[in-house]
C-alpha positions as CSV (number, residue, x, y, z in Angstrom):
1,X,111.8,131.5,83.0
2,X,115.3,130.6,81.7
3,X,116.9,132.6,84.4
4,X,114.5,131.3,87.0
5,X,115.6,127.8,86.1
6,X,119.5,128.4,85.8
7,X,119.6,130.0,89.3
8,X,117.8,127.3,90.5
9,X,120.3,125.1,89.2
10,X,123.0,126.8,90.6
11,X,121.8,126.9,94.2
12,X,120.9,123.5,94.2
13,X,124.1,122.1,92.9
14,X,126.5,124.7,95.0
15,X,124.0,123.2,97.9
16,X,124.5,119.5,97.0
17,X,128.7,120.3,96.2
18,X,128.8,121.8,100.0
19,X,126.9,118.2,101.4
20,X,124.0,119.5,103.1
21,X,121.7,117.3,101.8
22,X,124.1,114.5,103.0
23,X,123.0,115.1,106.5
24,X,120.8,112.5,107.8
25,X,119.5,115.3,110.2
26,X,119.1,117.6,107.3
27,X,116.6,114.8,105.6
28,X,114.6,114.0,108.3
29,X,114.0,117.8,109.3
30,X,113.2,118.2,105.3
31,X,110.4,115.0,105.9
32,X,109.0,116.9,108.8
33,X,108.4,120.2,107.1
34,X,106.8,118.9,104.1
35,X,104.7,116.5,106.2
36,X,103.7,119.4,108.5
37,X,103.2,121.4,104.7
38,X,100.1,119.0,104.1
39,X,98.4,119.0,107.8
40,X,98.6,122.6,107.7
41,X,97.4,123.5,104.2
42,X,94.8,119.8,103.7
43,X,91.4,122.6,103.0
44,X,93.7,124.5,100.4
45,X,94.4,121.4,98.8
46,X,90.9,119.8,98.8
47,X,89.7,123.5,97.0
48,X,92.3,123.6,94.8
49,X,92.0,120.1,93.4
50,X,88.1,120.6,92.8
51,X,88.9,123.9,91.3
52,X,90.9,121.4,88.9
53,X,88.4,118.7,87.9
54,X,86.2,118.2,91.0
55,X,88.1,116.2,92.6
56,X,85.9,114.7,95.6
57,X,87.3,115.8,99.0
58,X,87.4,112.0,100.4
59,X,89.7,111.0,97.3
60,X,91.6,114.4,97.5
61,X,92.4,113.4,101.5
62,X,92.6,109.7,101.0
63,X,94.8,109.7,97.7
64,X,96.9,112.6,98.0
65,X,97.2,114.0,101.2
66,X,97.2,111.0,103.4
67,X,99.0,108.8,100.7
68,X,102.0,111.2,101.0
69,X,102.0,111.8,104.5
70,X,102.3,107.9,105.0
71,X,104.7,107.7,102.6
72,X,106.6,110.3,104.9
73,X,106.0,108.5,107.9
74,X,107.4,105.3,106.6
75,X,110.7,107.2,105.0
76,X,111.3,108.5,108.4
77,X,111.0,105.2,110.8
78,X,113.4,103.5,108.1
79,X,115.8,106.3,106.9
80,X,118.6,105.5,109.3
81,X,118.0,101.5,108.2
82,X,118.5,102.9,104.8
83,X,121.9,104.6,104.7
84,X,123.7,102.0,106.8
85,X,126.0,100.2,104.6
86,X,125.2,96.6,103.5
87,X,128.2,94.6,104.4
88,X,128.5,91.5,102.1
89,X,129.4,88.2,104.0
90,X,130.2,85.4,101.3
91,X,133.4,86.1,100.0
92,X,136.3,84.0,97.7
93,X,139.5,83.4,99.6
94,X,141.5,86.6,98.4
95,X,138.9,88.8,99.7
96,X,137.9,86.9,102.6
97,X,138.6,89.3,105.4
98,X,138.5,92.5,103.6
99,X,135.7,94.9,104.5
100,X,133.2,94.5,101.4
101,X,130.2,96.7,101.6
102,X,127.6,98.5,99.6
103,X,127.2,102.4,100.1
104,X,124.0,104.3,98.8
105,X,124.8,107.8,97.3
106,X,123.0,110.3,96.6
107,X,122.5,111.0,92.5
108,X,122.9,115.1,93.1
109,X,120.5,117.7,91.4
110,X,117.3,115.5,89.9
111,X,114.6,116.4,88.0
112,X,111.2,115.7,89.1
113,X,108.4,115.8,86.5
114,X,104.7,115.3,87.9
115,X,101.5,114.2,86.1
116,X,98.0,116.2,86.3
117,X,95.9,113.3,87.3
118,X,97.5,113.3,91.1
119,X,98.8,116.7,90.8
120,X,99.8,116.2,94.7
121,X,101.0,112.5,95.1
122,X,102.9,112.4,91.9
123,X,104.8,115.4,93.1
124,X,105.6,114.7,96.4
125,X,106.3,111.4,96.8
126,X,108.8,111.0,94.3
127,X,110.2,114.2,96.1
128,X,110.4,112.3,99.6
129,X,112.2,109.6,97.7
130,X,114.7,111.9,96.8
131,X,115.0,114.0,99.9
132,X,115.5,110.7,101.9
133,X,117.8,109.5,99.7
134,X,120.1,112.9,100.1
135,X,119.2,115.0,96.7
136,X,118.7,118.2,95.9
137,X,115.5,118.6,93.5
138,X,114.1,120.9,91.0
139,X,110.2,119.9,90.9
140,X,107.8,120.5,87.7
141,X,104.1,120.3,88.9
142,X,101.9,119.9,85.9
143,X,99.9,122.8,84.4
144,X,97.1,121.3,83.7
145,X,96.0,120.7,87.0
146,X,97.0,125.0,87.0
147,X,95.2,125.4,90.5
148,X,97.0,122.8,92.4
149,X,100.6,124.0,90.1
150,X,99.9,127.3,92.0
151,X,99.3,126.0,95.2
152,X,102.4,123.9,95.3
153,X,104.6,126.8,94.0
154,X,103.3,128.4,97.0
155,X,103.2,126.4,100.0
156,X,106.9,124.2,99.1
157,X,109.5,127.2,99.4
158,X,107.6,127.9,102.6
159,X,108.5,124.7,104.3
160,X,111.5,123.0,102.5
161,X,115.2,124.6,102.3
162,X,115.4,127.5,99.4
163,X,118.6,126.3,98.3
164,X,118.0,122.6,97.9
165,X,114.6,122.4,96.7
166,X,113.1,124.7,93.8
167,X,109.5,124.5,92.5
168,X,109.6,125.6,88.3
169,X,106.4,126.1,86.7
170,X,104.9,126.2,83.0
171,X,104.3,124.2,80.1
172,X,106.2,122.5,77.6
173,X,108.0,125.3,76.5
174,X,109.6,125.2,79.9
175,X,109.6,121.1,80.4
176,X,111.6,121.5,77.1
177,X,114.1,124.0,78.4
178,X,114.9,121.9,81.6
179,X,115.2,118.8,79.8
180,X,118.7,120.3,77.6
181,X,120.3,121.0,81.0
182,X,122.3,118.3,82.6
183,X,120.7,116.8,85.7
184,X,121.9,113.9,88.0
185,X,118.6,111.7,87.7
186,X,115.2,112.4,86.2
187,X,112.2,111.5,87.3
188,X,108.8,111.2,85.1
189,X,105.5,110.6,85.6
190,X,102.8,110.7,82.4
191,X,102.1,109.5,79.2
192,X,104.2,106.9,77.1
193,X,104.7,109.6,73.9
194,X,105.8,112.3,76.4
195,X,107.7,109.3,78.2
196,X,109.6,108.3,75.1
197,X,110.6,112.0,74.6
198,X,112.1,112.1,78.0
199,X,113.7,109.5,77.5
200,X,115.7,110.6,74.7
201,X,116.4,113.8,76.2
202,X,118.2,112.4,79.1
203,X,120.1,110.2,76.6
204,X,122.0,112.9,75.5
205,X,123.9,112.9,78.9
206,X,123.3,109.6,79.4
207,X,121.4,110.5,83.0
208,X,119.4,107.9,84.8
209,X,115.4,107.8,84.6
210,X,112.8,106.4,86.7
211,X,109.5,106.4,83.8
212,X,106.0,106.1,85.5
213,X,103.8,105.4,82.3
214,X,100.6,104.0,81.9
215,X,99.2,101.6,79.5
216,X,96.0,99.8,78.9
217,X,95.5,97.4,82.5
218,X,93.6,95.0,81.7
219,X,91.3,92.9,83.9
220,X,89.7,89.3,83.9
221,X,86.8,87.7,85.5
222,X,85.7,84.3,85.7
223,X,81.9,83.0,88.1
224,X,84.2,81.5,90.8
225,X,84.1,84.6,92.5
226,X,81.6,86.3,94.6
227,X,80.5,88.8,91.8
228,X,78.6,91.2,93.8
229,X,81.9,92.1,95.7
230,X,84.0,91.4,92.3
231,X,81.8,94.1,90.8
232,X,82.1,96.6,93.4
233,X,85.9,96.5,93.6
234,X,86.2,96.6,90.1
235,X,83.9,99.9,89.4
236,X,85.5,101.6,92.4
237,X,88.6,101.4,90.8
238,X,87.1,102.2,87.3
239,X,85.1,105.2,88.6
240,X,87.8,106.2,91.0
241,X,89.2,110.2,89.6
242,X,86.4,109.5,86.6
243,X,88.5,106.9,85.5
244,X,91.9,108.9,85.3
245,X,94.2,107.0,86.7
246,X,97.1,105.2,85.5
247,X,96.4,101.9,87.1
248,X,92.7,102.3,86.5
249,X,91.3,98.7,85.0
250,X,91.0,99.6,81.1
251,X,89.5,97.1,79.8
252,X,87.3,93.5,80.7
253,X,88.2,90.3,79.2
254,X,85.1,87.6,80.3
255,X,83.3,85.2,79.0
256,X,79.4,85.6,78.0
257,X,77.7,84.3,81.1
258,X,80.3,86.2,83.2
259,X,79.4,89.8,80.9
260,X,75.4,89.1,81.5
261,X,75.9,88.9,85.0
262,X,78.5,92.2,85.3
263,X,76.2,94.2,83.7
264,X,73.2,93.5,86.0
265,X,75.1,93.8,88.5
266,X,77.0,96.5,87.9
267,X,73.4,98.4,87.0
268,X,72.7,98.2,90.9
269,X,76.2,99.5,92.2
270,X,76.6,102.2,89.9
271,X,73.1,103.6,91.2
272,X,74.5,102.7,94.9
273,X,77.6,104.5,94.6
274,X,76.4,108.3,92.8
275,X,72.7,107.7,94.6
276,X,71.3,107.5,90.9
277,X,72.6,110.2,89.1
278,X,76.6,110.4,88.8
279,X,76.3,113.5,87.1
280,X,74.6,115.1,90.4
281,X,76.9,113.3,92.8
282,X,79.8,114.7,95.1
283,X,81.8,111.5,95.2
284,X,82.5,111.7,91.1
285,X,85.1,113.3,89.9
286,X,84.9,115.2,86.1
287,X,87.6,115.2,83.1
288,X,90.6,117.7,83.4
289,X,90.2,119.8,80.6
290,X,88.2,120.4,77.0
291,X,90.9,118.6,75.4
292,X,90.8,115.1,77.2
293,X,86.7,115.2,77.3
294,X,86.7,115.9,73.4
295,X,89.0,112.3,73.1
296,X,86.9,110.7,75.4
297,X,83.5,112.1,73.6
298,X,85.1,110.8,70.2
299,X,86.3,107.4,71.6
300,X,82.4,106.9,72.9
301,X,81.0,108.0,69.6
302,X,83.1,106.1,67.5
303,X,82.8,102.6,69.1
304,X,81.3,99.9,67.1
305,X,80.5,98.1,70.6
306,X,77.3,98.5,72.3
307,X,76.3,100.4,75.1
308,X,74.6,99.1,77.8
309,X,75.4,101.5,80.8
310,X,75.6,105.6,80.4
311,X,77.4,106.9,77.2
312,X,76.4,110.2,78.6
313,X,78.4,113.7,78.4
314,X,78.0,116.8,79.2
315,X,80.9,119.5,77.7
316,X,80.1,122.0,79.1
317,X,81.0,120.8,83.0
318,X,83.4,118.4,81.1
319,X,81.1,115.4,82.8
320,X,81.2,112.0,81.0
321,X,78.8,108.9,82.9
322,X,80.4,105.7,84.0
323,X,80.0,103.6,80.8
324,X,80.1,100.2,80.1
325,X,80.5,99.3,76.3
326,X,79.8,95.3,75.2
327,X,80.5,93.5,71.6
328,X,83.9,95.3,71.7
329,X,87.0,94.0,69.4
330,X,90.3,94.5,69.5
331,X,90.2,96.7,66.4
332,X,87.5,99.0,68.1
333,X,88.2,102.8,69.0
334,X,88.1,101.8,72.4
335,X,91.1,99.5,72.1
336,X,93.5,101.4,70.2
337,X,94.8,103.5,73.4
338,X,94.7,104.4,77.2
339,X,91.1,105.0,78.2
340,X,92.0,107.6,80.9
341,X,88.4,107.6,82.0
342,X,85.1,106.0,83.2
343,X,84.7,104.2,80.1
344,X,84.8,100.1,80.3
345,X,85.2,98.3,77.2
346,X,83.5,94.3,77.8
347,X,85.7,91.9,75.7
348,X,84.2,88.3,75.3
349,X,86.5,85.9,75.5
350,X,85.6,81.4,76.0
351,X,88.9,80.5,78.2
352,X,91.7,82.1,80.1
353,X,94.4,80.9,77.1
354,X,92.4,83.1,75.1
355,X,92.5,86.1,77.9
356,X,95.9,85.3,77.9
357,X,96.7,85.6,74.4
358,X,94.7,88.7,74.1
359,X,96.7,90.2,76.8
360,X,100.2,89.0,74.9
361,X,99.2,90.4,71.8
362,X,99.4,94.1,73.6
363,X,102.4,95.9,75.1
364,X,103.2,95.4,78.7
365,X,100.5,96.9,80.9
366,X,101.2,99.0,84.2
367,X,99.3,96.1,86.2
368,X,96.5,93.4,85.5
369,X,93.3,92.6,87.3
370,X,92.4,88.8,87.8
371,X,89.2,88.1,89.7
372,X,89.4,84.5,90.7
373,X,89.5,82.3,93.2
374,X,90.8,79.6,91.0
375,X,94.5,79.1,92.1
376,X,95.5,77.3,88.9
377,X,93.9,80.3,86.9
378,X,95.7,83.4,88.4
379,X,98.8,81.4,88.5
380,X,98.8,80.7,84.8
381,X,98.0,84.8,83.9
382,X,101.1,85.8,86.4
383,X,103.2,83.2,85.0
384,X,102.5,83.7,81.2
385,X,102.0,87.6,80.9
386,X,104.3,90.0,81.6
387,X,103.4,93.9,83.8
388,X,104.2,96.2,86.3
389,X,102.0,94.2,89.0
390,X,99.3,92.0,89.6
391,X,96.0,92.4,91.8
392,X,93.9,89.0,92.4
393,X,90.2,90.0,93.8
394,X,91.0,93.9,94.1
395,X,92.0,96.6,92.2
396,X,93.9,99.9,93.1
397,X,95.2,99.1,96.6
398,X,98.3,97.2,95.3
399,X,100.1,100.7,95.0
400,X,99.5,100.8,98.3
401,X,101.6,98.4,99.9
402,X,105.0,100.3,101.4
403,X,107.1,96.6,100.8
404,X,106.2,96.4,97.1
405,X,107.9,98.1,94.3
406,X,105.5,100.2,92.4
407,X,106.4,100.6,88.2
408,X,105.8,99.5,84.8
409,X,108.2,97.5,82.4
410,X,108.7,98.1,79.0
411,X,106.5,100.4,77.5
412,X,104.5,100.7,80.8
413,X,107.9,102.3,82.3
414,X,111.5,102.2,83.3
415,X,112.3,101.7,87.2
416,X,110.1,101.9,90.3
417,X,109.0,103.3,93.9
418,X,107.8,103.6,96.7
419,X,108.7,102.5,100.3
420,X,112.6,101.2,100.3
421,X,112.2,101.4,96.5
422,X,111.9,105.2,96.3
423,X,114.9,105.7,98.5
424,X,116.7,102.7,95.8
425,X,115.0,104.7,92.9
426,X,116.6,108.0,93.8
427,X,120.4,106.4,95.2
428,X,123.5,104.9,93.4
429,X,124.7,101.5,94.8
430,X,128.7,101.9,95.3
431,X,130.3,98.9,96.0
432,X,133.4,99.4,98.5
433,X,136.1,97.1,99.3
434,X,138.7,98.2,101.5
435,X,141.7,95.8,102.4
436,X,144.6,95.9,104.6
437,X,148.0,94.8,104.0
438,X,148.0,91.5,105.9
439,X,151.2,89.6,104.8
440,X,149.2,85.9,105.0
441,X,146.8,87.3,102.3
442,X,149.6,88.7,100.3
443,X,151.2,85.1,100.3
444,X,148.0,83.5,99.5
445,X,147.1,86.3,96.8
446,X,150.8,86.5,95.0
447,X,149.9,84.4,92.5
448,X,148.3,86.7,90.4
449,X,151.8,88.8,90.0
450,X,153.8,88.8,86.9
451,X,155.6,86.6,85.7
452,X,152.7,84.0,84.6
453,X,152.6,80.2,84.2
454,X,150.2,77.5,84.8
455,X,151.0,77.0,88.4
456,X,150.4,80.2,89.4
457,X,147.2,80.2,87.0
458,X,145.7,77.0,88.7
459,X,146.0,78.9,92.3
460,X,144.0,81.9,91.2
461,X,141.7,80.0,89.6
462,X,141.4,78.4,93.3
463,X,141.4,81.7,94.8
464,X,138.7,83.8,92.5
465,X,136.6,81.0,91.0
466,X,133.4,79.8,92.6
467,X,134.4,77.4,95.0
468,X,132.4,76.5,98.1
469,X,134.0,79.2,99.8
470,X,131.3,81.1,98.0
471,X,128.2,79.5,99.2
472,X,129.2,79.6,103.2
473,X,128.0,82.6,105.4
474,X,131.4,82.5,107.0
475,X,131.9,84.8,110.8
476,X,134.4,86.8,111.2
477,X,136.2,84.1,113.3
478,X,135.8,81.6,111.0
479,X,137.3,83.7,108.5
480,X,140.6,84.5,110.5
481,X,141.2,80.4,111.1
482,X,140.2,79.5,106.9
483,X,142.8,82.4,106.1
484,X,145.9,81.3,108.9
485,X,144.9,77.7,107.6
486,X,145.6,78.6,103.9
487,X,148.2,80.7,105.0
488,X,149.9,77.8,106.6
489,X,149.6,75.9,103.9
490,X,151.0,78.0,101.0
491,X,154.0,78.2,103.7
492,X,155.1,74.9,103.9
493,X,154.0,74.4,100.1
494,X,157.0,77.1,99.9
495,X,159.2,75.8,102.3
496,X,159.2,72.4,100.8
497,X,159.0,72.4,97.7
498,X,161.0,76.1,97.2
499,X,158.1,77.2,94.6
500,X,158.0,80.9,95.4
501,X,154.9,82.9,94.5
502,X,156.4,86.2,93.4
């Protein structure tokens, strides 16, 4: 495998060194192949993901498939918005008519890692971040998810250009290997401990990250709400993948009368959703692997808290019911990590400061939960906590939204994505100024030559300090007559008193 990935390497940087990625043709054509990838191949991807863990085939199409083709879809009706330069208007005096503008470049070579939960969407859409931005890619899909890792090894080289794009498989041993070879950017989705690891790889060469981690979201609930809709939302996005996903809601903060309520409540949908019997519905999704049911298993049997809804398992499908779990404390088994599955702890709290300081006393989640319709309430949980985003009355869907940046902060993760923000993740912001050799600006600008002394100090400090030049949008016009008008000025200033500048 360590030749595989060294002439991958040197295809895609020899490809990226000879510009072809550069082309804004080149990108879009890139966009349409691997859009035209998922219409053709959507039934190989719906069997291979419930190979995987039984992935239903409305989430598989919904979250994967049609999640990344959007994502395409926007890319290529903003690409050439994208890579014009941003020309900055308000300028000091010395600058004032010089073309100042900010170009987006591409990084080179990056490194995309992807996670097992979304083995499709966390592979491809960072990927059509960084083919719209103009990079080459080397592409890790995980291994666990092993039938959708072999799928995607498959179906990309068919589509997307052999030189510039290269799909490595295999497990650590191999995540390892690539992470001691020197790439442009890296981009990682997955746990915080494996997070922290990349991290510190990419340290070594001091390369830029983008970290998608997770963390434990909480959620809170209050009886100003209409709980039968509250409820629903909430458990869709609980029960969602079984549970495994990184924004799923991990835990409910709520006060007695609001718990009492949730669990009758939540009695009825549960039955509505599976039709009685999760363990017999399509629409449910199982646990990846032996390894993540065994943690989950543990976490249920260790609990101190009560349960009040499922608890149920089954190893041998790797099937684990939608549970909800009451009398939970912050030392319980259930708190002390990510649940990663359709286990929800019930925390009883008697006000929102005491939500809010639970919440504070944690690291940063990934994103928070607030059902409310209290204005003052939701305000006071966005103001006085700190995560990747905020939902009010919904759960899930905020990822969703092609305008808003999508990433933790802190331990939750480095950097974010989607829409605009994928193409900003996977670019570098240089900052261009080109001038001419305009003899008024020279005049005006000669103060700053050799030899010093406090006149000519006083006129720079004019020139390059924050005057009100600074806060007016001037035109280009406008600009031209403020530049002949200082001009004019620094020339009888000259003339009459015989104070050269030079």
């Amino acid at each position: 495998m360590a030749a595989v990935l060294e002439k991958a390497l040197l295809k895609a940087r020899d490809a990226f060194h000879r510009n072809i990625t550069k082309d804004i043709n080149f990108r879009i054509k890139q966009l349409e192949q691997l859009k035209r990838c998922l219409n053709e191949n959507q039934e190989e991807i719906v069997k291979a993901l419930d190979a995987d863990f039984r992935k239903p085939r409305m989430e598989t199409i919904i979250s994967e498939i049609d999640f990344v083709t959007k994502d395409i879809e926007y890319q290529l009706k903003h690409i050439r918005e994208y890579i014009k330069p941003r020309y900055v208007e308000k300028k000091g005096v010395a600058t004032l008519l010089d073309n100042c503008h900010v170009k987006h470049e591409p990084y080179g070579v990056v490194l995309i890692f992807s996670a097992w939960n979304y083995p499709v969407q966390l592979l491809l859409s960072p990927l059509v971040g960084a083919i719209t931005a103009g990079n080459c890619a080397i592409i890790k899909p995980s291994e666990v998810a092993s039938n959708c890792e072999k799928l995607m090894a498959e179906l990309l080289p068919r589509y997307l250009d052999r030189e510039c794009f290269h799909v490595i498989t295999g497990g650590p041993e191999e995540a390892t290997r690539m992470l001691n070879e020197r790439f442009d950017m890296v981009f990682f989705t997955g746990s915080t401990s494996i997070g922290k690891m990349v991290y510190n790889s990419a340290s070594k060469f001091l390369t830029p990250v983008v970290l998608e981690l997770g963390g434990k979201s909480p959620v809170y609930m209050d009886d100003s709400i209409n709980m039968e809709i509250a409820v629903r939302r909430l458990l869709w996005g609980k029960c969602m993948n079984s549970g495994q996903i990184c924004i799923a809601p991990d835990y409910l903060l709520c006060t007695k009368e609001v718990k009492e309520k949730f669990i009758n409540i939540a009695n009825k949908v549960l039955k509505d959703f599976f039709e009685g019997d999760a363990k017999k519905s399509e629409s449910f999704a199982r646990i990846i692997n032996d390894k993540n049911f065994d943690r989950l298993q543990n976490l249920i049997n260790s609990t101190n808290g009560k349960i009040v809804i499922g608890g149920d398992t089954d190893k041998e499908t790797r099937y684990i019911s939608p549970t909800i779990v009451t009398d939970v404390i912050s030392s319980d088994s259930l708190m002390k990590e990510e649940i990663f599955g359709p286990i929800l702890p019930i925390i009883t709290i008697d006000s929102v400061e005491e939500a809010i300081e639970f919440i504070k006393r944690g690291e940063k989640p990934l994103t928070m939960y607030l059902f409310t319709n209290k204005k003052q309430v939701y305000q006071k949980f966005i103001n006085e906590t700190s995560s990747g985003s905020v939902a009010v009355n919904e759960t899930i869907l905020q990822m969703t939204v092609d305008e808003m940046p999508f990433g933790g902060v802190g331990p939750s993760g480095i950097g974010n994505y989607h829409g605009r923000f994928s193409f900003e993740a996977f670019s570098h912001k240089k900052s261009v100024m080109i001038k001419d050799y305009n003899p008024i600006i020279e005049l005006i600008a000669s103060c700053r030559y050799p030899p010093y002394n406090e006149s000519k100090l006083k006129k720079l400090r004019m020139l390059v300090g924050r005057t009100f030049i600074d806060d007016v949008n001037f035109g280009k016009l406008f600009g031209y007559l403020m530049t002949f008008l200082f001009g004019a000025i620094a020339a009888i200033t000259v003339f009459i008193l015989n104070d050269k500048f030079l």
